[in-house]
N, C-alpha and C positions, 0 to 999 in steps of 0.2 A: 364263439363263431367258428363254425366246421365249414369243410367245403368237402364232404362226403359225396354230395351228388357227381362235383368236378372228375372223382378221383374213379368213376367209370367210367371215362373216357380214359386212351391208355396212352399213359406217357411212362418214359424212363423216369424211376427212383435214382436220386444222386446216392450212388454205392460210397463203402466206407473200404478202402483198401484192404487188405487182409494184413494184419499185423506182424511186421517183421522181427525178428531175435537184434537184441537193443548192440548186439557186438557185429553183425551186418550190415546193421545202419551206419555204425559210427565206420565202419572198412569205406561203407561206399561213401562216407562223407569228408574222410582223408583223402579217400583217391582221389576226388573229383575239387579236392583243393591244391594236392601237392602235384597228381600227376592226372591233369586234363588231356595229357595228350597223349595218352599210355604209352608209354614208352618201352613196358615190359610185351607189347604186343608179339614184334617180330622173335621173341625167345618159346610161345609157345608150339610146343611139341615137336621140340627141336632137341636134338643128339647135346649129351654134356660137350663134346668137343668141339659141335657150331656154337653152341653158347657159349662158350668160352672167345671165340673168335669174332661175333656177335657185341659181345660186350667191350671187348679190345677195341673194333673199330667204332662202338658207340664214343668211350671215351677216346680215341684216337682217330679222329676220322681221314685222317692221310693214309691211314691202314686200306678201308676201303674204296677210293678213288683213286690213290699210286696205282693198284696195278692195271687200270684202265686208262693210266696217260700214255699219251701220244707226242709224236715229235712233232706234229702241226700245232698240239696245243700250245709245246713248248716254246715256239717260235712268237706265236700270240703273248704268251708269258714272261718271255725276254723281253720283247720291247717295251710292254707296260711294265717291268721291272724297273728299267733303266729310263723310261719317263717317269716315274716318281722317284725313282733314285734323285733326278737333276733337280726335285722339288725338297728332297726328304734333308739334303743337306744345305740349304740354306736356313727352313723353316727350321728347323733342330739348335743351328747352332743360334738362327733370332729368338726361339721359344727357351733354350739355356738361358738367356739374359732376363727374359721376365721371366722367370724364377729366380732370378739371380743367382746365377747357379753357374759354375767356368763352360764354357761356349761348347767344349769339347765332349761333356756331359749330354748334349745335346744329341750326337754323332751315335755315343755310344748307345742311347736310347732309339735309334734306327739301326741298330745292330741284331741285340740277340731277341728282345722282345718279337721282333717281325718273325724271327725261327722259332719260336716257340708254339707264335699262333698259327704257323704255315700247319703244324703237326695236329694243335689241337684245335681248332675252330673248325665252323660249318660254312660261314659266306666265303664264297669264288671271287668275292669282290672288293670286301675289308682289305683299306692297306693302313698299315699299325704306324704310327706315330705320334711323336709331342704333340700338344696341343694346347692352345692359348688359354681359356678358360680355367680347367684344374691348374696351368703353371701361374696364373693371377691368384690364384686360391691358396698354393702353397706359401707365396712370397709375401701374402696377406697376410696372412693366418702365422707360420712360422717366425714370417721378420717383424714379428709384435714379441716374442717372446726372446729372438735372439739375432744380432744388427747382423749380414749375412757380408758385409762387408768387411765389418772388423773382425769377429769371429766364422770365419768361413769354413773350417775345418768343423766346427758343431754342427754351425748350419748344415752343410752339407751331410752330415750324421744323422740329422734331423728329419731330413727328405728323403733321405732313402728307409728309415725309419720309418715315415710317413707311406711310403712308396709299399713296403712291405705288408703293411695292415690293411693299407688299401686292395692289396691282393688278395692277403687272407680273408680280407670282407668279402669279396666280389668272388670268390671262388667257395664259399661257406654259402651263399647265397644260392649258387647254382648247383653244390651238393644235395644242400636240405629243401632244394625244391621253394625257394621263396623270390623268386624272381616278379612273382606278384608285387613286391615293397614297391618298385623302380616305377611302378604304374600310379603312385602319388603324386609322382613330378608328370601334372597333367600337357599335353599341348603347349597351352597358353601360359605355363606356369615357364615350360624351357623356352617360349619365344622370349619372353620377357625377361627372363634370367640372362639367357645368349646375346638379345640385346642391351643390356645394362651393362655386362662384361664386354662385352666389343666397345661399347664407347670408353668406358674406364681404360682398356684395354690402349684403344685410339689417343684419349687425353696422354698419358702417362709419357708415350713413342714422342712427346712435344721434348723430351729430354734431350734424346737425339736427334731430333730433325734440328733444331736450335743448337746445338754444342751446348746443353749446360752442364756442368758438371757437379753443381749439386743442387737436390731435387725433394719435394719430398715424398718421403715413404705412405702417405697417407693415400687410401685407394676412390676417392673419392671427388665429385665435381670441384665445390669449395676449395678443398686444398689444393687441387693439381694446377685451378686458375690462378689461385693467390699465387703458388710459387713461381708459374708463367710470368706474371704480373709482373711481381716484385723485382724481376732480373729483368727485365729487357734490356739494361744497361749491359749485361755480360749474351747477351744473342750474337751468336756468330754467325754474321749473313753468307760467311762460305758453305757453311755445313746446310742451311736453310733452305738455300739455291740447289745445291746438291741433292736434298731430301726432295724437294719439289719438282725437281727433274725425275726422278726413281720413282716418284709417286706417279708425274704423268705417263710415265713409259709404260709403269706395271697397268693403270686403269685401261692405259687404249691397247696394248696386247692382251689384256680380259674382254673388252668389248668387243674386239672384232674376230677374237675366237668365239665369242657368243654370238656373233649375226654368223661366222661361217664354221658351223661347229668341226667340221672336215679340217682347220685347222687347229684344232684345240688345242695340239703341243706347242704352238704360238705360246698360250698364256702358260702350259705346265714350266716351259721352259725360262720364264720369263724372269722370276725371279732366282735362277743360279745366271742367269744373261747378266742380270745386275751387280750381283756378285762379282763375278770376274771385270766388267767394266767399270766398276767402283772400287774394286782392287787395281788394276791397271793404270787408274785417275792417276788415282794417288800413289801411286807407286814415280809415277813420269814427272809431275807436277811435285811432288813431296808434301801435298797438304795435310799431313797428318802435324809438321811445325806450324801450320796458318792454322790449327783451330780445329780441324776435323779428325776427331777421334778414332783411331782404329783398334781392330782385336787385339791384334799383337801374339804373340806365344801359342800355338796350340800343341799341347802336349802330341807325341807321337804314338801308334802302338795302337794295340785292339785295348778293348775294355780290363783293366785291373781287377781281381777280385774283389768285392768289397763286404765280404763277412766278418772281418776284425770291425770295421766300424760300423757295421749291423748292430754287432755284441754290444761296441760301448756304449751305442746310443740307449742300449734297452738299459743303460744305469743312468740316463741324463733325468734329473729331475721335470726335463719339459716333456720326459716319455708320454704324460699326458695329452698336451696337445699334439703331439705328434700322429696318437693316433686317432685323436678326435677328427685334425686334419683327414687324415689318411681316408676314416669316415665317409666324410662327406663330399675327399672328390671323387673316391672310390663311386661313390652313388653318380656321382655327376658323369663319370666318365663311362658309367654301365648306361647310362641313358642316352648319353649318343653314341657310344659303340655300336649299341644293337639298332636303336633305331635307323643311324645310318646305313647298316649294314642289312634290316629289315626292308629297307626304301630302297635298295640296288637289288634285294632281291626278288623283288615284284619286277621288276623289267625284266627278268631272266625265267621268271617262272619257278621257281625252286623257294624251298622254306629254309628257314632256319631257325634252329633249335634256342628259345633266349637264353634256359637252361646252363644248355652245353658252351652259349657265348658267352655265359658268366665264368661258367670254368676257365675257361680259353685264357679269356681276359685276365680273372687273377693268377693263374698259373704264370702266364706271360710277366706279370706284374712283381710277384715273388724271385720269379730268377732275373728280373733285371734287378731286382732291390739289390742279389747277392753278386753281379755284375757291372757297380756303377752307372745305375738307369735309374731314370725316375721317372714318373707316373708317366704310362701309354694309353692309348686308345686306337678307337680307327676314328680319324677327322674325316668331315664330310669333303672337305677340297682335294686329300689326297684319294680318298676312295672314289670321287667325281672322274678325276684325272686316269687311275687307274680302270676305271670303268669305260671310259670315252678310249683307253688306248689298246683295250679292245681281251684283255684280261681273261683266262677262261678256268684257270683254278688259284688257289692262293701261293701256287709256285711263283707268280710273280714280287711276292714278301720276301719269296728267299733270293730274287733274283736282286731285289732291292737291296738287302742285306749285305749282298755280295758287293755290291756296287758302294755299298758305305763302309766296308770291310775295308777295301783297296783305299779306299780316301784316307782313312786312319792308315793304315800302313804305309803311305807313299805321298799323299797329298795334301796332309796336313800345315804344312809348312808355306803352301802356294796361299794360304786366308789371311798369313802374315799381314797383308796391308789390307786389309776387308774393312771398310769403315761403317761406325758403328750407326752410322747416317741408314745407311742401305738396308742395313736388321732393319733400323726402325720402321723404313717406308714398305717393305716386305710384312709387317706384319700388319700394318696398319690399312694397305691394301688387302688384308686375307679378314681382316676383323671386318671390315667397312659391307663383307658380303653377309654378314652375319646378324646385322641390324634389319630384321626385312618385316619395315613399314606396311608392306604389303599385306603382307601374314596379320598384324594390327588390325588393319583397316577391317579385312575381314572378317576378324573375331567381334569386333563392332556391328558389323552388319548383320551376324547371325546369330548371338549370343553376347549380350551387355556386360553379364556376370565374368562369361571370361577374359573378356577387356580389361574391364576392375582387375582381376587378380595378375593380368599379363603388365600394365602399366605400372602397379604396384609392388611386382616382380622388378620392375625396370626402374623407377624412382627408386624404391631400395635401396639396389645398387648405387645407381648413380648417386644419390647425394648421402646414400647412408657408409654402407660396407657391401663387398660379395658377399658376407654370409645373413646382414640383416637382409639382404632382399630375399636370398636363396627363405630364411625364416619367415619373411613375411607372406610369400608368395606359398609357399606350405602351407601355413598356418591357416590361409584364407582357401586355398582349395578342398583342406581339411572342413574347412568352417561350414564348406558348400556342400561335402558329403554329408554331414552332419544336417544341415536343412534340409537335404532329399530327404533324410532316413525320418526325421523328428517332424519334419513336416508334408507329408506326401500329398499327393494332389486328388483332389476329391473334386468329382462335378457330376450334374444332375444332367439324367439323361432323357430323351424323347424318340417318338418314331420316327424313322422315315417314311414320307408319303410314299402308300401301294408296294410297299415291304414289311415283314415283321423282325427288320435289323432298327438295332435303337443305338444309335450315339448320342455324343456327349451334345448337346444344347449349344454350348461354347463352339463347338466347332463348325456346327452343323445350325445355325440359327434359325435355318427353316424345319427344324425337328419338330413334331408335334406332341407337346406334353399330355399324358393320360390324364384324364379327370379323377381326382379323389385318390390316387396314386401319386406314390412321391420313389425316384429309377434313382439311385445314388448311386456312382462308379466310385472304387476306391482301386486305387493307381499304386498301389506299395505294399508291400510283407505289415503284416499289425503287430509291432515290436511294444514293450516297455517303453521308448523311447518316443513313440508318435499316438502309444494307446490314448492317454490324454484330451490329445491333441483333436484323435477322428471322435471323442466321444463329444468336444465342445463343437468342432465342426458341423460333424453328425447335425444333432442337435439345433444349431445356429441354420444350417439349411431348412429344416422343419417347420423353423418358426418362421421363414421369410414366405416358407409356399402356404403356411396356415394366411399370414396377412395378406399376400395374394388372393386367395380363396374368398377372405372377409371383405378385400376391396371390391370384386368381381361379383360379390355373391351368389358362388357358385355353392358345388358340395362339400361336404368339410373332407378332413385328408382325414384316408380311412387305412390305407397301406402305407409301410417304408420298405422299399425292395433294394436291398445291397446288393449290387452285380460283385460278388468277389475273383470276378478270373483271373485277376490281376493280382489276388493274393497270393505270393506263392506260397508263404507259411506265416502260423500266428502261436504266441508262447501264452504264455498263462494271466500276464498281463491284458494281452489281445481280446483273448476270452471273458476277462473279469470286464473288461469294458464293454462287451456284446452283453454281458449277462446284465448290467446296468443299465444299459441302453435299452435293453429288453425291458426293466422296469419303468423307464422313466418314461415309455413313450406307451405302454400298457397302461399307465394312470391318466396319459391323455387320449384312449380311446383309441390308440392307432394298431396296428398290428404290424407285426415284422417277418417280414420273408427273406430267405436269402438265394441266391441266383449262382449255379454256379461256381461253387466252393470246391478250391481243388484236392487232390488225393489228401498230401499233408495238413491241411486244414480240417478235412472232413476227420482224417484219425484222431486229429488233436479236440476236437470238437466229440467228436462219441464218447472218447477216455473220459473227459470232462464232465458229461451228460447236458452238456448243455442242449442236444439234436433231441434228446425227453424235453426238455424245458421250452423249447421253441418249438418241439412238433416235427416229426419228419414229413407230413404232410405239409411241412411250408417252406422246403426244400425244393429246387426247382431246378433243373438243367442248365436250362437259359432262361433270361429275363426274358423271352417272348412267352414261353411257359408262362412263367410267373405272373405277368400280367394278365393275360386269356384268365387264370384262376380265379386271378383279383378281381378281374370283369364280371367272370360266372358269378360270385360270390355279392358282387355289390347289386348284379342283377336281379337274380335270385332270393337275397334272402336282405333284403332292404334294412341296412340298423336304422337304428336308434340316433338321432343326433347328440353329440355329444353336451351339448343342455341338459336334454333328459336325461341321458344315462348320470349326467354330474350330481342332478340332483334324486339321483334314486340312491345315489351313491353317499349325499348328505345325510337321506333322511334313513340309510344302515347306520350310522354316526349317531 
């Protein structure tokens, strides 16, 4: 079957790209993995001395904004300093405790980390602190291996150990250009992580809102109710009444800075309000004899070196989980670093590099390891806070800093009666914004599959561990790439009426199907991995419009027209399956045309010879081509039914 007459009317030939040198390819196919965003842009045809200066302020980006700040900014930048400063130390010294880790730990980790990233990071709006999530992770994860109560001196070697690796991950990542990893923990995968850890988070704070004094270490629903349970007998309704006052005070100065956002420092300030009032309780009353636990001691002084117990920890036989640890919050805390600080910088109009915040991050991360600090981020309440206080470079980190600097030097000693009540309701207030049902609901309504993997994120956690869910919820978004890729969507197309645009049938159910023509879309690259798949699908479509045909008794199916615009490339697997498909549907009398096949596909297709083997004559632009041909040809040169040709075809046998 020719369509020789068709081929005087004049249409475009689908061209076969000109073949490129195999060491071209593979440049343009690194670059456009490692660096999409070229980054070597701004260095060409530039003097070695601006390169040099170029490159400084790439990795330094205080290099190039310092000498363009202003004393208006800096006034902006003071006082959002010193509004998260009055947040940065209470959340520090309640986030030290769920790590378990000495309170004052806390302080020093709003110290130097916040200087580090003032110098190296890109957001104006990132403010660097502890945060809930990786310090449930560490006190998981570590206090399995070593009790952090009795041995606190390991422990503590342990985390900063952890703290380290975590850096050197996070800053390994943003060197070699693979900040791509961090985009497996999909949407749905962190709402569901986030909120599984806030309630764990939430359950656990029942220690101190209650007075109990012993607890257990297990991070999970089961356990944390049992041991609730089991003591009600030792519940201190002092410290209970106390948590439940601190808890009401912090929700309605959050609500009513959220109906009047113009007072937002209402709720920033809210919890160091509590602080000092719940220091003050008890200091007047003396309830720390009736039941109610306080800090007690906080060392004095800036942050201690801490590279002697760097060194010994890298000889601890648990060096392993340390830096498995380290691993996985490292990953955790690059996912909401940047996204949080991705999502402040759409309001402002400016980008930011995720790269270069991967550097920032573990750079930041390494010198607090060797400074008494464990694992930082930027949390989204303090970056909320510092954004809303009106913030215009990350001078307000240092302003913060400074503001935690003086506390360690001088005001350490005033936390003395800070009851351990008030941590709890502080944290269990900032957790409770992190469970957002909301977010759920919606993933339900638009998408079913990411529901699944966000609630199964969330069960996880909650009745498993933070790391089975963080596993689980991987594991199943992994599982979902892996269906796009192995099984891609394939559907049968028709015309729109008084147009020659053809969609998919599914979408468009008033499409109108050609007679004796079968429009097949394929929706995905033709991998090894899905070839299979589209040759049974293939296939399986054919024989449903052949039994169509037979119930309708219309004309039998004389073409299969693959729309491939959607391919963007196919390997050798791809090809063996078109070459098969070619035969299997040649034995049933149909012919195959294809529509549409792009540059990549068409080179990989000529190398092949498969474009000899199907004809470049059945080659088509667009499926409106292709059809018009098929028409001419079934008009024109009327076959054989496929009866007779079968049995012309016995009696060569």
């Amino acid at each position: 079957m020719g369509n020789t007459e068709y081929e005087i009317q004049q249409r475009f030939e689908v061209q076969v790209p000109p073949t490129k040198p195999f060491f071209h390819t593979l440049k343009s196919s690194l670059k456009e993995t490692f660096f999409p965003d070229d980054p070597f842009k701004q260095f060409k045809k530039q003097p070695i001395s601006r390169k040099f200066l170029l490159g400084l302020q790439y990795f330094v980006p205080i290099l190039e904004w310092a000498p363009r700040y202003t004393f208006e900014f800096f006034k902006a930048d003071f006082i959002a300093g010193i509004t998260i400063a009055s947040l940065a130390v209470p959340q520090g010294i309640s986030y030290a405790g769920l790590a378990s880790l000495p309170p004052v730990m806390g302080l020093y980790s709003s110290f130097v980390p916040p200087l580090i990233y003032a110098m190296l990071g890109s957001s104006k709006d990132l403010a660097v602190g502890t945060v809930a999530v990786p310090s449930l992770l560490i006190t998981s994860m570590l206090g399995k291996e070593v009790n952090p109560h009795q041995n606190t001196k390991l422990y503590v070697q342990l985390v900063l150990a952890t703290t380290f690796f975590a850096g050197v991950f996070q800053a390994a990542l943003g060197l070699l250009r693979l900040g791509f990893i961090v985009d497996f923990l999909s949407h749905a995968t962190i709402v569901g992580f986030m909120g599984g850890a806030a309630t764990v988070v939430c359950l656990q704070q029942l220690k101190g809102i209650l007075g109990l004094v012993h607890f257990t270490h297990g991070a999970d629903l089961v356990s944390v109710i049992k041991s609730v349970f089991t003591q009600i007998h030792l519940w201190r309704w002092e410290s209970g009444v106390l948590g439940c006052c601190f808890l009401f005070f912090l929700f309605i100065t959050r609500y009513f800075s959220r109906r009047k956002p113009v007072f937002f420092w209402i709720s920033a300030l809210a919890p160091l309000t509590s602080v000092i009032l719940g220091s003050l309780l008890v200091y007047f009353t003396h309830a720390e004899k009736h039941g109610v636990e306080i800090i007690g001691h906080l060392k004095k002084g800036l942050n201690p070196p801490s590279l002697s117990e760097l060194e010994t920890s890298f000889g601890s036989t648990h060096l392993m989980t340390a830096i498995k640890t380290g691993i996985i919050t490292g990953v955790i805390a690059l996912a909401e670093g940047i996204a949080v600080g991705r999502s402040f910088a759409i309001f402002k109009s400016y980008h930011i590099d995720g790269n270069k915040e991967m550097i920032a991050i573990g750079m930041m991360n390494i010198a607090g390891s060797c400074t008494s600090c464990y694992l930082t981020t930027g949390p989204f309440s303090r970056t909320a806070v510092n954004f809303n206080a009106g913030c215009k470079t990350a001078v307000s980190n240092i302003v913060m800093a400074t503001a935690v600097m003086i506390t360690l030097l001088f005001l350490t000693p005033l936390f003395y009666y800070t009851p351990i009540v008030v941590l709890s309701a502080i944290i269990m207030a900032a957790m409770i914004t992190l469970i957002d049902y909301e977010a759920a609901i919606h993933l339900w309504a638009v998408d079913k599959f990411d529901f699944v993997v966000c609630i199964s994120a969330y069960v996880g956690v909650v009745f498993g561990s933070v790391e089975t869910g963080l596993v689980i919820a991987v594991a199943i978004s992994l599982l979902r790439i892996l269906l796009f890729v192995a099984r891609p969507k394939t559907s049968v197309m028709g015309s729109i009426s008084n147009s020659t645009t053809y969609r998919s049938i599914e979408q468009y159910p008033k499409a109108n199907s050609v007679p004796g023509i079968l429009i097949l879309h394929i929706n995905a690259p033709v991998y090894f991995a899905n070839a299979s798949y589209l040759r049974e699908r293939i296939s399986r479509w054919i024989d449903e419009e052949e039994d169509k045909l037979k119930i309708s008794a219309k004309n039998d199916l004389q073409y299969v027209i693959l729309d491939m615009s959607a391919v963007g490339n196919i390997d050798t697997s791809g090809i063996s399956m078109l070459e098969e498909l070619k035969k299997t549907i040649d034995r049933r009398c149909i012919k195959l045309v294809l529509a549409n096949p792009g540059g990549e596909v068409m080179k990989k297709l000529d190398k092949s010879k498969f474009i000899d083997t199907v004809g470049q004559e059945w080659i088509y632009l667009t499926v409106g081509e292709a059809v018009d041909a098929c028409n001419f040809m079934l008009q024109t040169c009327k076959p054989k039914t496929k009866a007779v040709e079968s049995e012309a075809a016995d009696d060569k046998v």
